[in-house]
C-alpha atoms as an extended CHARMM CRD file, in Angstrom:
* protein
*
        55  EXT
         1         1  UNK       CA             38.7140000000       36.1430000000       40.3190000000  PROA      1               0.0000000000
         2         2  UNK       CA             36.7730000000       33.8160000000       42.6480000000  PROA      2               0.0000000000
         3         3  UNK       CA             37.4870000000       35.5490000000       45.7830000000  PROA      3               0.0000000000
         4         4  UNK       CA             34.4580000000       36.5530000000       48.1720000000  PROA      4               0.0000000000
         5         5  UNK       CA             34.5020000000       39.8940000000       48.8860000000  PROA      5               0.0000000000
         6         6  UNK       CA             35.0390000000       40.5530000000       52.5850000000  PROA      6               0.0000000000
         7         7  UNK       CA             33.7400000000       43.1560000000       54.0270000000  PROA      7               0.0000000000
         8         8  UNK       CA             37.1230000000       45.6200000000       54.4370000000  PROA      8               0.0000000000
         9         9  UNK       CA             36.5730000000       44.7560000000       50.6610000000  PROA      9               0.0000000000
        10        10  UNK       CA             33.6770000000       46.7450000000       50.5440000000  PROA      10              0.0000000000
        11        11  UNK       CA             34.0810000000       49.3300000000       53.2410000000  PROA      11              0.0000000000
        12        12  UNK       CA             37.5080000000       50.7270000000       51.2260000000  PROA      12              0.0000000000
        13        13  UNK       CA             36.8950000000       49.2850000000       47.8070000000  PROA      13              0.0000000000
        14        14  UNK       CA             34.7340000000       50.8550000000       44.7440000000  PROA      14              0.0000000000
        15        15  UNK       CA             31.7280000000       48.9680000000       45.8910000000  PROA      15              0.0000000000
        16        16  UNK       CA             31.2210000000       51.7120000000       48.8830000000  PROA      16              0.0000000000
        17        17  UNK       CA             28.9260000000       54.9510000000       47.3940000000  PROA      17              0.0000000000
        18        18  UNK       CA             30.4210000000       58.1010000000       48.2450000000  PROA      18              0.0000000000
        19        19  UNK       CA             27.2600000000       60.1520000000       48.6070000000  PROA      19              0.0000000000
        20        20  UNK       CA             28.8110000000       63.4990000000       49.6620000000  PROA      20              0.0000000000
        21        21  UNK       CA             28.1520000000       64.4500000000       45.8430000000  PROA      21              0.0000000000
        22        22  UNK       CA             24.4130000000       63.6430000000       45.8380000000  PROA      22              0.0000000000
        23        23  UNK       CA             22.0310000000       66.8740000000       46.2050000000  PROA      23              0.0000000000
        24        24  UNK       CA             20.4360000000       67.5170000000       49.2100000000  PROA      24              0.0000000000
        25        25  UNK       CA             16.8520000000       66.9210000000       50.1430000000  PROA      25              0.0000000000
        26        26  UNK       CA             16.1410000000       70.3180000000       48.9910000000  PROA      26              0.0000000000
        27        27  UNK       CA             18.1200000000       70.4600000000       45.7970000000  PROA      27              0.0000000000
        28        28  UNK       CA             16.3650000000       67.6600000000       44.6910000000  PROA      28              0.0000000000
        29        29  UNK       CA             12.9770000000       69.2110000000       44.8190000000  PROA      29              0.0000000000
        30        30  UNK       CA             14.0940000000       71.4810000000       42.7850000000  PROA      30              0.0000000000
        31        31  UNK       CA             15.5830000000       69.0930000000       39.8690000000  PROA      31              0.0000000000
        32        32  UNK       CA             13.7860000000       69.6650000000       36.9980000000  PROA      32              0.0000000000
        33        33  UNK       CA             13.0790000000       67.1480000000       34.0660000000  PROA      33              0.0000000000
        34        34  UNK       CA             12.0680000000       67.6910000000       30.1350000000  PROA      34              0.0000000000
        35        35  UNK       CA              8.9490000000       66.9040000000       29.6320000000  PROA      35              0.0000000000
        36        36  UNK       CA             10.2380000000       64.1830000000       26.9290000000  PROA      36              0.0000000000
        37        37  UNK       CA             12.1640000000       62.5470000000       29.0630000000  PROA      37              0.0000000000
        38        38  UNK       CA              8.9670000000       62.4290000000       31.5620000000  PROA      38              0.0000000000
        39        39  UNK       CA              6.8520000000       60.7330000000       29.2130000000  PROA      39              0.0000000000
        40        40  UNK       CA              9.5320000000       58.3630000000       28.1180000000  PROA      40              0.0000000000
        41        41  UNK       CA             10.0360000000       57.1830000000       31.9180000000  PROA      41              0.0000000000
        42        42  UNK       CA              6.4690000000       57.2380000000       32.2690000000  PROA      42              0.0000000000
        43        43  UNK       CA              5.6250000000       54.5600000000       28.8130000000  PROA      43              0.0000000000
        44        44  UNK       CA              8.6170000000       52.4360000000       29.8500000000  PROA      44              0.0000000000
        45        45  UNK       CA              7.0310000000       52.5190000000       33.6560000000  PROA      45              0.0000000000
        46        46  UNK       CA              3.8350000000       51.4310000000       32.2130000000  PROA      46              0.0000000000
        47        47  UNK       CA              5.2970000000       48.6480000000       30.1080000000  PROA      47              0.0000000000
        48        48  UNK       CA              7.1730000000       47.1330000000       33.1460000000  PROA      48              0.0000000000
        49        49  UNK       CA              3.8460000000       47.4260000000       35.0550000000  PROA      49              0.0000000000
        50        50  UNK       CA              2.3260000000       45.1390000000       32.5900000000  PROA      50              0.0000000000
        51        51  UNK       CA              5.1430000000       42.8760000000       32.1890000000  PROA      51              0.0000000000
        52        52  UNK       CA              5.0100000000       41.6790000000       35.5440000000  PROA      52              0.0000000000
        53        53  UNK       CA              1.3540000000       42.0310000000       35.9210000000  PROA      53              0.0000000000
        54        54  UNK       CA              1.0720000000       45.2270000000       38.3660000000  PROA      54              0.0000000000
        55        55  UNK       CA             -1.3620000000       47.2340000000       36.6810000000  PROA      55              0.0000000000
């Protein structure tokens, strides 16, 4: 489908985030990540860095 979405389209369609199901400021200070998964983000990070020339 071609059609341009309008912007009812977006107000009641699925591109509209429903954040009442994110954690609040506070809750999120309190996520807590493995440490794996930390050093994983942090290599890929790096690697984008250097792709596009930012570090």
């Amino acid at each position: 489908m071609d059609k341009k979405a309008t912007f009812e389209d977006v107000i009641n369609g699925p591109y509209f985030i429903d954040d009442s199901k994110m954690p609040s400021a506070e809750e999120s200070k309190n996520l807590v990540f493995p440490k794996e998964l930390e050093k994983e983000l942090d290599a890929r990070l790096r690697e984008i860095s250097r792709e596009f020339g930012l570090s």
